[in-house]
VMD Tcl script that draws the C-alpha trace (Angstrom):
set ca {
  {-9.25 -20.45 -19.75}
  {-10.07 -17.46 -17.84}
  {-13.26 -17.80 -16.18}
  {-16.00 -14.43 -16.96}
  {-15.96 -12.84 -13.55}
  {-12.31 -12.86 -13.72}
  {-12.45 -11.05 -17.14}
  {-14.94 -8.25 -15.66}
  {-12.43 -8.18 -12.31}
  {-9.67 -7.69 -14.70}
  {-11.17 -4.99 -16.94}
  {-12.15 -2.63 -13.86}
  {-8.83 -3.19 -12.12}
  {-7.40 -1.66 -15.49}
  {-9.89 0.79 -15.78}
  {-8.77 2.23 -12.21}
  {-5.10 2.01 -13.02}
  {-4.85 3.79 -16.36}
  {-6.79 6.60 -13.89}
  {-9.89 6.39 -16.29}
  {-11.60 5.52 -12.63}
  {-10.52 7.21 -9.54}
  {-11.47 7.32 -6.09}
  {-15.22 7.81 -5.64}
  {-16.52 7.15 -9.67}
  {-18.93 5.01 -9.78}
  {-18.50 1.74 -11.69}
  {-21.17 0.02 -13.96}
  {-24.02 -2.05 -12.22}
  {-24.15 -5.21 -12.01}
  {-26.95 -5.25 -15.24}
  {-24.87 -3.12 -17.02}
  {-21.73 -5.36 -16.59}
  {-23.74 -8.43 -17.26}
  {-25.50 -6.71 -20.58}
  {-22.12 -5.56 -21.93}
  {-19.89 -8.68 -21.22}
  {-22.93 -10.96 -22.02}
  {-23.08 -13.05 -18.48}
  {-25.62 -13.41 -16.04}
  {-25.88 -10.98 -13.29}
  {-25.20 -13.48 -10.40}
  {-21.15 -13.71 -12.71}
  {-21.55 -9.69 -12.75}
  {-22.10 -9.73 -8.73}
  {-19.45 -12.31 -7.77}
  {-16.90 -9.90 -9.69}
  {-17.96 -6.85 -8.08}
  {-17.94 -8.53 -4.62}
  {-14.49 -9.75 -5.21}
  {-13.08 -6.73 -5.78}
  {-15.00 -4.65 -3.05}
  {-13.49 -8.08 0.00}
  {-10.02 -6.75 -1.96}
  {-10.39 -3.14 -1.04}
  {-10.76 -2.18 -4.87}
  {-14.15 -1.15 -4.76}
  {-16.62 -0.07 -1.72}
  {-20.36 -0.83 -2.31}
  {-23.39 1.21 -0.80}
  {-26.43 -0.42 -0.42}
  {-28.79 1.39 -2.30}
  {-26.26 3.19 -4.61}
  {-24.13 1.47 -6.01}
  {-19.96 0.36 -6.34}
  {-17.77 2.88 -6.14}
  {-13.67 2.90 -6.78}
  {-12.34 2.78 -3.24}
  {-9.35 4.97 -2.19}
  {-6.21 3.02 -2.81}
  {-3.64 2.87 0.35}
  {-0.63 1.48 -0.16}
  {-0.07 -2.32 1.63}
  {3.55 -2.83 3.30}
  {3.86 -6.27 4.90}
  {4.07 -6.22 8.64}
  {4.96 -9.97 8.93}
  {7.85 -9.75 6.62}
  {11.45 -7.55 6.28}
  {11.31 -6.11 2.55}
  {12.58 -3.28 1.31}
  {9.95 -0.15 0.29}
  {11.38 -0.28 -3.22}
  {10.37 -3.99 -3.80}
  {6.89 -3.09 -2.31}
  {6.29 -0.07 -4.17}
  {7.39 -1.73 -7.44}
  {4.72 -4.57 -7.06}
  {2.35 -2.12 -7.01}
  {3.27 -1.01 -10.38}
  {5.08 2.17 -9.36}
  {7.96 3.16 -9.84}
  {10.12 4.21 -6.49}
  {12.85 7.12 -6.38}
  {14.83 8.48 -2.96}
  {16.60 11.15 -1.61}
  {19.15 10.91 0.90}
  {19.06 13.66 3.74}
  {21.77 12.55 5.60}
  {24.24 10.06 5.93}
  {26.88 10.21 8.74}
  {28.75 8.93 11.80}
  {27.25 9.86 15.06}
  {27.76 8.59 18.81}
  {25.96 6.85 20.49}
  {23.69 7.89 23.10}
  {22.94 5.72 26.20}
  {19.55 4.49 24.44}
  {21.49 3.40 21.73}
  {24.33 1.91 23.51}
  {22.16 -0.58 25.37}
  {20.26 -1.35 22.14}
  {23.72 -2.01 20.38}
  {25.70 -3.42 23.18}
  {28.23 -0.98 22.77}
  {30.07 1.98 24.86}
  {28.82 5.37 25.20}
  {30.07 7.68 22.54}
  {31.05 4.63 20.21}
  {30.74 5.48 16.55}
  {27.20 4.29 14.73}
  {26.23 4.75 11.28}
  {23.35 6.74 10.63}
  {21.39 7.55 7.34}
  {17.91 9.55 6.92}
  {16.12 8.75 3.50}
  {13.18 10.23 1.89}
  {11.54 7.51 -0.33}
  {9.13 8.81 -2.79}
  {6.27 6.62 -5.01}
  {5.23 7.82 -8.24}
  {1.71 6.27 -9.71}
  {0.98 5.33 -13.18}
  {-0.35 9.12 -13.86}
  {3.07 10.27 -12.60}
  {2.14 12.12 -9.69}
  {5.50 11.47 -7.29}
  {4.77 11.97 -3.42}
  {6.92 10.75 -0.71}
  {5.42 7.16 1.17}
  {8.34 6.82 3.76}
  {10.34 8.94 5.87}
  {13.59 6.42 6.92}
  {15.96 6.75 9.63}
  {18.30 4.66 10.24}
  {21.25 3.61 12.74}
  {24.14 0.96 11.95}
  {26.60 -1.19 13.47}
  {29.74 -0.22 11.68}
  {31.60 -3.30 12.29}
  {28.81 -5.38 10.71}
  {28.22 -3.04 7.82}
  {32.04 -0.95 7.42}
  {31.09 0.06 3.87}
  {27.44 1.76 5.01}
  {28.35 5.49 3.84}
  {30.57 4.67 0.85}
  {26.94 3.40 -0.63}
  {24.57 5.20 -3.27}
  {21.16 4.51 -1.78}
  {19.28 6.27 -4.20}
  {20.69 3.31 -6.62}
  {20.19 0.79 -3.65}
  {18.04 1.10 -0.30}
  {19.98 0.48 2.62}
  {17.56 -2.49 3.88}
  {18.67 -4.12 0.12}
  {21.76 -3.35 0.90}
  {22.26 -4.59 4.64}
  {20.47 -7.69 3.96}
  {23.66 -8.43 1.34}
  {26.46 -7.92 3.99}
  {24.71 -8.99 6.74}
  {21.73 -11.66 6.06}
  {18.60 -11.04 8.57}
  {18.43 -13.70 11.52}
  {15.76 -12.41 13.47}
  {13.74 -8.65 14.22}
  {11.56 -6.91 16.21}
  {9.61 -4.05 15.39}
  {7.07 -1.90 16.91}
  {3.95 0.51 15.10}
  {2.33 3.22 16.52}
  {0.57 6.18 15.81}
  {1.53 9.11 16.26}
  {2.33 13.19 15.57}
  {4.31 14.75 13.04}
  {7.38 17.30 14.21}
  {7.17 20.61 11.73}
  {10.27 18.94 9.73}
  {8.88 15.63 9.23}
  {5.57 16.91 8.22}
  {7.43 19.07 5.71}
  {9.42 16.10 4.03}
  {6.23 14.14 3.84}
  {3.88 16.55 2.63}
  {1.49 15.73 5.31}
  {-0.04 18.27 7.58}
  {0.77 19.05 10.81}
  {-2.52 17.91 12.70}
  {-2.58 14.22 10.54}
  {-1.21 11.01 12.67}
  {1.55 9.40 10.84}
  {2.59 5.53 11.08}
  {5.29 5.01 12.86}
  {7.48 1.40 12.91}
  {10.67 0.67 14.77}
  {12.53 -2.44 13.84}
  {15.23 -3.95 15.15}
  {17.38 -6.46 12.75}
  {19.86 -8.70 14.00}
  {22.43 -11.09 11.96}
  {24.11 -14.82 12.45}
  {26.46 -14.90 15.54}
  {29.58 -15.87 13.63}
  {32.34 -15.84 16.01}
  {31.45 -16.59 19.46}
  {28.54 -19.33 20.71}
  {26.14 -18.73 23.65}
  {25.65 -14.85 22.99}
  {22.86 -13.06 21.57}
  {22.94 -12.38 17.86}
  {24.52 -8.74 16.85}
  {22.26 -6.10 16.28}
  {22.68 -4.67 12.65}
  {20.20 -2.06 12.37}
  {17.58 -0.02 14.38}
  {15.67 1.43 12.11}
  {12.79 4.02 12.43}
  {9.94 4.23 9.20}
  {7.28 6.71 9.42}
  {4.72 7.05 6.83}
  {1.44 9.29 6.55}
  {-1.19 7.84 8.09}
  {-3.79 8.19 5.73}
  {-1.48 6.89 2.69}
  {-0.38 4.02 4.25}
  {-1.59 0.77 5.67}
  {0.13 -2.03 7.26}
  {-0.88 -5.59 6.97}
  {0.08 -9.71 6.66}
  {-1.04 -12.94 6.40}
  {-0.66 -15.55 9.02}
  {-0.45 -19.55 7.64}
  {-1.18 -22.52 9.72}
  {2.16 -22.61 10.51}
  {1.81 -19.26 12.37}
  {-0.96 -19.75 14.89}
  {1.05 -18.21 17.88}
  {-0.37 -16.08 20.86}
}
mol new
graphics top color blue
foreach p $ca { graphics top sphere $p radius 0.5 }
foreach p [lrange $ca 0 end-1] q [lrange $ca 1 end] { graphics top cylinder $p $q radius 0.2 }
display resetview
């Protein structure tokens, strides 16, 4: 049976999805919430508390709760693709691809792929795009990617606006281990443009590195797949995780 603050959490979760709440709007006290779904106003308080520790709601002391700005949540801990994340949400994702190609590789990319200077590589630049439940569509990611072709020899035959690459690479060539780095930092003219961001706003920056299972020879480090550059505005994106007890590593 679902317990009361629960129902009061639920009911102002959907109030600020169907967009009958947005950012800033103040929600109903706690008396009014207790008067109207007939609890106490210690039930009305624990529900309004929840939702403000999960970044629903902020509370002023003095004024009153108020329906917090919502920033998308992609998991830093984990490899997932944007469309899974965005779809959690609720939303429905869309992308367009900008360019997908062979180039050479440079000597930064040589080292990183263990392969000769000037050696073919893969590369694809995506714009992924996030429409809410009002239908307003604005781009969340900017994605650029490089791939090793032997790994991945069907990369550009794909249709990544019906698949995202990262669904697609983790089919043909299953995720063993990755390293990424974030970091803020500012937007060129073009990139600015395809995110509709302005010029003078940080954006979110994370490079990731993917590698896949040694198949063929022992004792050698496992093949890089993908190196993979995602930049997102800064102030429509978050990044975040949860570490278990199992992860309580310096």
């Amino acid at each position: 049976m679902e317990k009361q603050y629960e129902k009061i959490k639920r009911a102002i979760v959907q109030r600020v999805e169907q967009g009958d709440w947005r950012p800033g709007d103040v929600v109903p006290s706690e008396n009014a919430l207790a008067e109207q779904f007939e609890v106490s106003r210690m039930t009305a308080r624990r529900a309004l508390s929840e939702l403000t520790d999960a970044g629903v709601l902020n509370r002023v002391q003095g004024r009153g709760s108020f329906v917090a700005e919502q920033l998308p949540t992609g998991s830093l801990l984990t490899i997932r693709s944007i469309d899974d994340e965005i779809r959690e949400r609720g939303h429905d994702h869309s992308a367009e691809v900008l360019c997908l190609e062979t180039r050479r590789a440079d000597a930064h990319l040589a080292q990183a792929f263990q392969c000769d200077l000037d050696d073919a590589l893969f590369f694809s630049r995506l714009l992924h795009f996030e429409t809410g439940s009002q239908g307003q569509r604005q781009p969340i990611q900017l994605e650029e990617r490089y791939v090793n072709p032997i790994l991945a020899p069907e990369y550009l035959q794909q249709d990544f606006q019906q698949m995202t690459p990262s669904a697609y690479l983790s089919q043909v060539a299953p995720l063993m281990e990755a390293d990424h780095w974030v970091e803020a930092c500012m937007p060129d003219e073009q990139t600015a443009q395809w995110l509709a961001m302005p010029h003078q706003e940080p954006l979110l920056k994370l490079t990731r590195q993917t590698y896949t299972y040694q198949q063929h020879t022992q004792n050698r480090p496992s093949p890089l797949v993908t190196l993979a550059t995602l930049c997102y505005p800064g102030t429509r994106y978050r990044l975040g995780g949860h570490l278990g007890p199992d992860d309580r590593r310096a």
